[in-house]
N, C-alpha and C positions, 0 to 999 in steps of 0.2 A: 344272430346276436352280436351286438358290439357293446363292449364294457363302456359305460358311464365313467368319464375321468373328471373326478374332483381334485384342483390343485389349490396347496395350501403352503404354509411357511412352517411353523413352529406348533403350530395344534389348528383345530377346526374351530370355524364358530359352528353356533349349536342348531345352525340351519343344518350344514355339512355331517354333522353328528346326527341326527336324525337320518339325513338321507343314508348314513352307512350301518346304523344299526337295525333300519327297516330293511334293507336289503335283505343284512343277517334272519332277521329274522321272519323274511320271506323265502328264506332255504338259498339267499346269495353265494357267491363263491366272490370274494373279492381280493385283491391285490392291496399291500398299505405295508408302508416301511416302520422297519422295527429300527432297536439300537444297532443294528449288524446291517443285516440284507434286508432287499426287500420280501416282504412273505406272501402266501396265499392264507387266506382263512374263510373259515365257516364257523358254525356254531357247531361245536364241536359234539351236541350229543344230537344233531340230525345226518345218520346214515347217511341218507341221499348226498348230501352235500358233501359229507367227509369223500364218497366213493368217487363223486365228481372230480373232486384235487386227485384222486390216484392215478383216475384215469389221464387228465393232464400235464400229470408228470411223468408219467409214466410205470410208476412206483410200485412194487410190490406190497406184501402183508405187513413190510416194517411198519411198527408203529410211530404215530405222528406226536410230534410234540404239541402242549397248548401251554396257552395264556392262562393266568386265575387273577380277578382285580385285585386279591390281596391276598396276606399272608392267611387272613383267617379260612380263606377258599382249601387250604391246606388236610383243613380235618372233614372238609366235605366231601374230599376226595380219596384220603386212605384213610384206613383203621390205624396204621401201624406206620408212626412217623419217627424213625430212631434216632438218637443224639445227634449225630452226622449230619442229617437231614436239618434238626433243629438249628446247629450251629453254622454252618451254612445261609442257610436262606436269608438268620436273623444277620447275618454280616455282610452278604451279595444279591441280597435282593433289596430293591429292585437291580436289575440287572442279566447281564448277558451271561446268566447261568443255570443251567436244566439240570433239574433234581429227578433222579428216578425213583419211584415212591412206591408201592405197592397202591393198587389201583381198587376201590371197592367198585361193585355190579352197576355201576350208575350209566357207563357208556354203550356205544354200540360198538358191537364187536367188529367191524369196519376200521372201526378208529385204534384199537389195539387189541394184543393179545395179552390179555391179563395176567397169565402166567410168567409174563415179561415186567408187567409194571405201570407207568406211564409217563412219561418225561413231563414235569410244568416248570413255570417259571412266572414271576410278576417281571414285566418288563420295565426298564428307566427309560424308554420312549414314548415323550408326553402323548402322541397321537397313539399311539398303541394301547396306552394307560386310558386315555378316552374314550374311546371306543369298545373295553374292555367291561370298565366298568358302566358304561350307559346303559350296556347292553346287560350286564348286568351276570353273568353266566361266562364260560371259559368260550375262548374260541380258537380254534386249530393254527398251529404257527409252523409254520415248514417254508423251507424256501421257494421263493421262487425261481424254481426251474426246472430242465427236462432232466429227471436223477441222471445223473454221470455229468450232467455240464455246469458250467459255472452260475451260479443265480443273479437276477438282476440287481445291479445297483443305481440303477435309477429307475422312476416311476416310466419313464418316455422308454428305455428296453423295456422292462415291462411289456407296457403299451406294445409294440412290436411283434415280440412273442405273443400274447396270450389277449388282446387283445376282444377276439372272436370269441376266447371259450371263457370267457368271465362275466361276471356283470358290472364291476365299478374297478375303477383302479386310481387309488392317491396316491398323487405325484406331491413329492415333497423338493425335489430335484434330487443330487448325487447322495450317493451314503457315502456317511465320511470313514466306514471301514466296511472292511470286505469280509472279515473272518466271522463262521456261524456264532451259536454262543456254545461255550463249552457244557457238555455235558458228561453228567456223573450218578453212579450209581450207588448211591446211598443205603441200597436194603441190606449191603453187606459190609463186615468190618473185616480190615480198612476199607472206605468206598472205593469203585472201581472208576476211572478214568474212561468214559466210553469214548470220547470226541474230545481232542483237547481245540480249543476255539480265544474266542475273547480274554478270557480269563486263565492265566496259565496254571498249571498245576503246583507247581513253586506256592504259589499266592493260596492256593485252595490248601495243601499241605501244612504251609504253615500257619493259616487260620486254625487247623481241626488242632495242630500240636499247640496252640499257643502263644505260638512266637510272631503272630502277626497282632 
């Protein structure tokens, strides 16, 4: 197997959108740059695919983060969305910020441990946004790479690495930052800072207090 590389600029035409959401949803595993790194994805509620990316990466039972096309994906995905989470999302989404939310029974348990939660985010990267919503459904966002090493920042590492164990990979060229996106745990008050990334804590603080 050698991964299909579609290179694009600033979005897809809707040839290239096609070819990546058939992929998906032929049980693909693909490579595609987000606002941060570049990521792997799958359709986040096909088993087979998510366990695909662990083995890849090499990755334990942590749970993986995904994409949702939009805010409203929010209430499809937990019972139980608290202020935190509300105020948040409505001021850094889109963007390089992972909400930890109480998850209801929708996924496979491959993809998280429930009792954990589940990290999402709408992304500010237009290809990630297209792709997202074509498809129509969340799809798994984690980085790309082998857990403990650094992820690729351009489509051609990528290519390099992973290359053999993917099906398609969009090069967009370099990512213009390297840092994941920050994530935070919202089920609890004050939210907990799990990862501090893109978005620093200062900014996210002073959003929930007011002063941003």
């Amino acid at each position: 197997m050698s991964a299909k590389i579609i290179n694009a600029e600033k979005d897809l035409s809707e040839k290239q959108l096609l070819i990546v959401t058939d992929t998906l949803r032929d049980g693909g595993v693909i490579i595609y740059p987000t606002e941060t790194v570049y990521g792997f994805g799958c359709d986040a509620f096909n088993a087979e695919s998510v366990q695909r990316i662990r083995k890849i990466k090499g990755r334990d039972n942590s749970p993986f983060l995904i994409l949702i096309p939009d805010f409203s994906w929010i209430r499809k995905i937990s019972d139980r969305i608290t202020e935190s989470a509300e105020i948040l999302s409505r001021n850094l989404w889109p963007g390089p910020l992972t909400l930890i939310v109480d998850a209801k029974p929708v996924f496979p348990e491959v993809l998280t441990d429930r009792s954990l939660g589940i990290g999402i985010r709408v992304s500010s990267s237009k290809i990630s946004n297209q792709i997202v919503r074509k498809f129509g459904c969340p799809i798994v966002s984690t980085s790309a790479n082998m857990t403990g090493k650094k992820p690729a920042l351009s489509g051609a590492d990528a290519a390099v690495l992973f290359r053999d164990q993917t099906d398609l990979i969009i090069d967009t060229g370099k990512s213009s930052k390297n840092l994941p996106s920050t994530v935070v745990d919202t089920r609890q008050y004050p939210p907990v800072i799990i990862r501090e990334g893109a978005v620093p804590s200062e900014k996210i603080f002073g959003i929930l207090s007011g002063k941003e």
